[in-house]
LUMKOLMAR-927726 format. One line per 4 residues: number of its first residue (from 1); their letters; for each residue x negated, z negated, y of N, C-alpha, C, CB. Coordinates in steps of 0.02 Angstrom, whole numbers, plus 32768, in hexadecimal, padded with zeros to 4 digits. Each point is the difference from the previous one (the first is absolute). Last residue first. Glycine has a CB too. Example, Ala and Ser with C-alpha at 12.3 -4.5 7.8 and 13.67 -1.06 7.14 Angstrom:
2
2) sa) 7D7E:7E9E:7F90:7FD6:7FFD:803B:8027:7FDB:8037:7FC5:806C:7FE0; 802C:7F98:7F02:802D:8000:803B:7FD3:8000:803C:805F:7FC2:7FC5
# end
This chain:
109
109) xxxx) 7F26:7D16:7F83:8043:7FD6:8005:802E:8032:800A:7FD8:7F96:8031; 7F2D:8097:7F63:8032:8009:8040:8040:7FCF:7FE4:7FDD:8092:802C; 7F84:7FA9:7F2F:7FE6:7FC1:8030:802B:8000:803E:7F82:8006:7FDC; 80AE:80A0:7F68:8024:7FBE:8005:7FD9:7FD6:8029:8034:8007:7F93
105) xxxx) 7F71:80BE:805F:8039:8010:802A:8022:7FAA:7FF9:8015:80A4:7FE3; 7F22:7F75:7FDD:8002:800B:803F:804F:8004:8017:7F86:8039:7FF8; 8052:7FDD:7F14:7FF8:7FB5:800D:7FE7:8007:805F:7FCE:7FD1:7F60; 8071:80DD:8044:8049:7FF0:7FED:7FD9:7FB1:8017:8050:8065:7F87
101) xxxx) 7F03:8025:805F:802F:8012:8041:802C:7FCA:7FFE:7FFF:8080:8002; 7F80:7F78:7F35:7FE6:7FDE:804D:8012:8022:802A:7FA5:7FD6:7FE9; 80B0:8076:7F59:8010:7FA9:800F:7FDC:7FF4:802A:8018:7FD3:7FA2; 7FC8:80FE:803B:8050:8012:8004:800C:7FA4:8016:8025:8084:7F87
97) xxxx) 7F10:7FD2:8020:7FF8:8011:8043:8047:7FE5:8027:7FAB:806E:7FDF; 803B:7F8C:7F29:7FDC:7FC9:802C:7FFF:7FF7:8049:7FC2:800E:7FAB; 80B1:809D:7FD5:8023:7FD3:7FFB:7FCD:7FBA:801A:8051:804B:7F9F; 7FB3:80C9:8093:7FEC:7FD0:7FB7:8015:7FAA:802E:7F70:8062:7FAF
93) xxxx) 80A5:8090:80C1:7FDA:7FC5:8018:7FCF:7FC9:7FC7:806D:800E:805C; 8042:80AF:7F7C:7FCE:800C:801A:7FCA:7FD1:8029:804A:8058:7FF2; 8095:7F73:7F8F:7FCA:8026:7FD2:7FCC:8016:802A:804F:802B:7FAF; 8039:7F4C:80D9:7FE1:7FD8:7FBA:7FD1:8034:7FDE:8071:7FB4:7FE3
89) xxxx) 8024:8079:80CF:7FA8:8013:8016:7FEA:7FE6:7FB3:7FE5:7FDE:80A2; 80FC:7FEF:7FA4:8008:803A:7FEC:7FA2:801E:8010:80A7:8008:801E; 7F99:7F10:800E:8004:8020:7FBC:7FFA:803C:7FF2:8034:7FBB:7FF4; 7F96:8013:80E0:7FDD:7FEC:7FD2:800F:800B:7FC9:7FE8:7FC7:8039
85) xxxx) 80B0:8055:8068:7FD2:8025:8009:7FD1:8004:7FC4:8013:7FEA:8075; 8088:7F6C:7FA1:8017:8038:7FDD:7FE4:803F:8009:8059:7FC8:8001; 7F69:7F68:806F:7FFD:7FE6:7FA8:801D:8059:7FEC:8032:7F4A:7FF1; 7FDC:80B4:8103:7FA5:7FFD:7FE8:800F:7FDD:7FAB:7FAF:7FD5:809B
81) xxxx) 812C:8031:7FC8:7FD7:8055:7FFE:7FC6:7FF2:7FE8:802A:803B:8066; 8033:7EED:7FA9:8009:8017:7FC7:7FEB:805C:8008:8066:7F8C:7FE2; 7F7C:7FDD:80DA:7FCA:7FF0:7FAB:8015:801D:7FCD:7FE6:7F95:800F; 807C:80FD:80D8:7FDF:7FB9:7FDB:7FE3:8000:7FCE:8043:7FCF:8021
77) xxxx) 7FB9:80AC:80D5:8014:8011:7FA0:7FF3:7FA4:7FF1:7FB7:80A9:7FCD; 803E:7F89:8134:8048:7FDF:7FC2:7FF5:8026:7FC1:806D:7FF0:8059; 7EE5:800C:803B:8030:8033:800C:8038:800B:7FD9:7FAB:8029:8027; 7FC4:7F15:7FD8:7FF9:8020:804A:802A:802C:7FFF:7F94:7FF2:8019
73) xxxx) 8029:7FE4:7F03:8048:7FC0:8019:7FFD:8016:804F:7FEC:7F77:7FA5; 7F65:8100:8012:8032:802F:7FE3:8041:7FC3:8020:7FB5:8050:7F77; 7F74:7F85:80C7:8025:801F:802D:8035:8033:7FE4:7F9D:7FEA:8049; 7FF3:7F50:7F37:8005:7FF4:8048:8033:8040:802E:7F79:7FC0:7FED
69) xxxx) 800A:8090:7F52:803A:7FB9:7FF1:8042:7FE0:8041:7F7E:7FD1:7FB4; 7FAA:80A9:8067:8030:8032:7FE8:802B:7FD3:7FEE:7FC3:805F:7FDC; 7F86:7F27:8027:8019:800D:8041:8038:8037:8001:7F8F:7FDC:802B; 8027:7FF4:7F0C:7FFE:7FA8:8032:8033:8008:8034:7F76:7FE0:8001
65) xxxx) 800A:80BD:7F86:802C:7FF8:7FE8:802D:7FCC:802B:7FC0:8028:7F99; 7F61:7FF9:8087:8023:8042:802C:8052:7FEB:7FE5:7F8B:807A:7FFB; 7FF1:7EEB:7FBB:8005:7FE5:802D:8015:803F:8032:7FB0:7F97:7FD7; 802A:8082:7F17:8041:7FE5:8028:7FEC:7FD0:803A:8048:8005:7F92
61) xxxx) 7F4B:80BF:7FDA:7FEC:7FFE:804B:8060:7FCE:8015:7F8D:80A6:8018; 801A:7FA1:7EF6:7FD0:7FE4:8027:800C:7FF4:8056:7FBB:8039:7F9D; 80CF:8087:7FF8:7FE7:7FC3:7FE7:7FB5:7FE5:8014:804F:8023:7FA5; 804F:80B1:8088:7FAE:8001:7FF0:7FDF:7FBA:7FEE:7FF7:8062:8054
57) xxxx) 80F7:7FDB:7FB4:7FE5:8027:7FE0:7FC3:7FFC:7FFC:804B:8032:8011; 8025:7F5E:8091:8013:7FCA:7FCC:7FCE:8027:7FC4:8095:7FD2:802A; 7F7C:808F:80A3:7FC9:7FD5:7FFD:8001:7FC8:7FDA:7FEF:8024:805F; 80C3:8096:7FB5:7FB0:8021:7FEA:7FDE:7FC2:8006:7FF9:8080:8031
53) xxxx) 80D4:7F34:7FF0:8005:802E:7FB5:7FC2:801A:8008:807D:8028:7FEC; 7FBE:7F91:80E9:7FEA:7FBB:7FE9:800A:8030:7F9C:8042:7F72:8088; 7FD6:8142:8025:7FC6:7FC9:7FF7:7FE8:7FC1:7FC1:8027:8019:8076; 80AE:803F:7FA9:7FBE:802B:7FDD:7FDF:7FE3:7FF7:7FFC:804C:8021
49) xxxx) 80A0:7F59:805F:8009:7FE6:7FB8:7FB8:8048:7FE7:80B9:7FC1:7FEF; 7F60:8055:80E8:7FF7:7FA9:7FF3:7FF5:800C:7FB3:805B:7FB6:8063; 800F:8106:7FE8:7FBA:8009:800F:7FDD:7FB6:7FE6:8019:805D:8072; 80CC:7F9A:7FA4:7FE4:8029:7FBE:7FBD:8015:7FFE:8067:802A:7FF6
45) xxxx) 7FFD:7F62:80D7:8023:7FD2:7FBE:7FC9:802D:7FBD:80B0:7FE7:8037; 7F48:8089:80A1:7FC9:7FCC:7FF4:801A:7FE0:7FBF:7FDC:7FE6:8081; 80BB:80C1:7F9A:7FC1:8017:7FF1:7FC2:7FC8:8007:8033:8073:8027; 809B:7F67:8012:800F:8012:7FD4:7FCD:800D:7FDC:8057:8016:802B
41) xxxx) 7FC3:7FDC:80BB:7FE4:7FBF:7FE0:800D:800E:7FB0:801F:7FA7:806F; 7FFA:8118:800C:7FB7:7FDA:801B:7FFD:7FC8:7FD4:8000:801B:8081; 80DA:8041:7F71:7FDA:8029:7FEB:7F9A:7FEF:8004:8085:804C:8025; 802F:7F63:8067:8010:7FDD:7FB4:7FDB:8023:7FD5:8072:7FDE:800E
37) xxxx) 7F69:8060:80D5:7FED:7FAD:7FF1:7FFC:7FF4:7FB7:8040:7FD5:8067; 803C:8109:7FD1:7FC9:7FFB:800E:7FD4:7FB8:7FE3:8032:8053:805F; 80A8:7FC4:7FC5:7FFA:800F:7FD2:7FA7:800F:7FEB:808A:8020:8016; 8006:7FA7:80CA:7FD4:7FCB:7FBB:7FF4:8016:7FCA:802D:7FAE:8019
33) xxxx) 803B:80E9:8085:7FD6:7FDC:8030:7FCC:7FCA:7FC9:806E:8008:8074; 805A:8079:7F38:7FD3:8013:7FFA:7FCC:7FE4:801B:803A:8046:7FED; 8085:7F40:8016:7FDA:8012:7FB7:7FBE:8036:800A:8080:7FF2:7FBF; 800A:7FE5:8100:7FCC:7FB1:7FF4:7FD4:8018:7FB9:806A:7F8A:8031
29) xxxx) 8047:8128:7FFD:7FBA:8009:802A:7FD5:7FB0:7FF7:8041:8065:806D; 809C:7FB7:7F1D:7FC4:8019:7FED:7FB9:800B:802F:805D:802F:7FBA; 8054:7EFD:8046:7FF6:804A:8017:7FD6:8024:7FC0:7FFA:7FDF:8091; 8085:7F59:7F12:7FC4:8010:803A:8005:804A:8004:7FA7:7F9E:7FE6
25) xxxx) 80F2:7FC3:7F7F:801A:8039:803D:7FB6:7FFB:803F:80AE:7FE1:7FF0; 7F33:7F78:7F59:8020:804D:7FE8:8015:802B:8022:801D:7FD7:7FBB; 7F8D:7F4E:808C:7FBF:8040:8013:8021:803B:7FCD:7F74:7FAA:8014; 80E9:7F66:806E:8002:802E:7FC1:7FE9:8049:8017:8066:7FBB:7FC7
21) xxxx) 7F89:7F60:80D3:7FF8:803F:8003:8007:8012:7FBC:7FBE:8001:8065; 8010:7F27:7FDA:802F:7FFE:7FE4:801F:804C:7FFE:8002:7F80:801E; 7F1A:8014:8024:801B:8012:8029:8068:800C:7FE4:7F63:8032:8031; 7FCD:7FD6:7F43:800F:7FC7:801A:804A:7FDB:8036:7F7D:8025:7FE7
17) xxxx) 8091:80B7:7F66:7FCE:7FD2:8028:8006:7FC2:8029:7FE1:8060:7FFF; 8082:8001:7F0F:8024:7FFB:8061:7FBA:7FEC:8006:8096:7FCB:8022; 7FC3:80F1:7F04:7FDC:7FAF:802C:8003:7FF5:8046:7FA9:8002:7FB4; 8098:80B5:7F55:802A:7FFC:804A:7FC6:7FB0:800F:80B5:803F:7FEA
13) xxxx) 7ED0:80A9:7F97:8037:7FAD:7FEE:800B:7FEF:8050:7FBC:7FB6:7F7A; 7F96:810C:8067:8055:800A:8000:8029:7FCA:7FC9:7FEB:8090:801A; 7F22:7F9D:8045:8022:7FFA:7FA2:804B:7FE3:7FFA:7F81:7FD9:7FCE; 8015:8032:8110:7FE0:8033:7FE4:800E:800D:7FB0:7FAD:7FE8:805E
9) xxxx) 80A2:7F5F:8029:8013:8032:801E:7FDF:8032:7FDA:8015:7FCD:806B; 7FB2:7F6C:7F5B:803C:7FFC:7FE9:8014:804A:8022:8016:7F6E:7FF2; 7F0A:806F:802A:8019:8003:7FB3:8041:7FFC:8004:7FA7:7FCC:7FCC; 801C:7FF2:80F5:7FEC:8057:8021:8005:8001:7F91:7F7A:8019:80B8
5) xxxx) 80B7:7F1A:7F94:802F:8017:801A:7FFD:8049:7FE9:8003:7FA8:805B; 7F4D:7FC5:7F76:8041:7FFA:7FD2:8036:8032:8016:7FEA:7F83:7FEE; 7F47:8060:8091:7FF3:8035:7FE7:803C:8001:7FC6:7F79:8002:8027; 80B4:7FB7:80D8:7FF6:7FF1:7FC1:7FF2:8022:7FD1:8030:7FC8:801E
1) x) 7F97:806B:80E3:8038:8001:7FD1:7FE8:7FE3:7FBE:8034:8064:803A
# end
């Protein structure tokens, strides 16, 4: 299942899946059956972005950076979560540490 689909169903906005199926009148038993998943991937998405926020924190290390990079856009956060992660690290990171992330994160397309 689409992980778009399992956000539009779980944060209750009306969307069609592929399939042309409107997911506002879904059972509740499918809901409970997935609720689970959405809850799993929910948690890699935010577990990800930690991560990539603690190994921005210990500076010096942008080829771990690199790669956290890599698998935050993998779990659809985007460039802009990893820029707004960061800012909000500015005072604790300090602001040198803060441009050589932001400069890993802009090497991605």
């Amino acid at each position: 299942m689409d992980v778009r689909i399992l956000r539009c169903k779980f944060l209750h906005f009306p969307c069609e899946n592929p399939h042309g199926r409107s997911f506002d009148n879904a059972d509740a038993d499918d809901a409970e059956k997935e609720l689970p998943f959405f809850r799993e991937l929910h948690f890699r998405l935010v577990r990800e972005l930690v991560v990539f926020a603690a190994i921005a924190a210990l500076g010096g290390r942008e080829s771990q950076l690199k790669a956290h990079t890599g698998a935050n856009l993998k779990e659809e956060n985007t460039k802009q979560n990893l820029a707004d992660a960061l800012q909000i690290a500015i005072p604790l990171n300090g602001f040198p540490r803060t441009l050589n992330a932001l400069a890993v994160v802009n090497s991605f397309k």
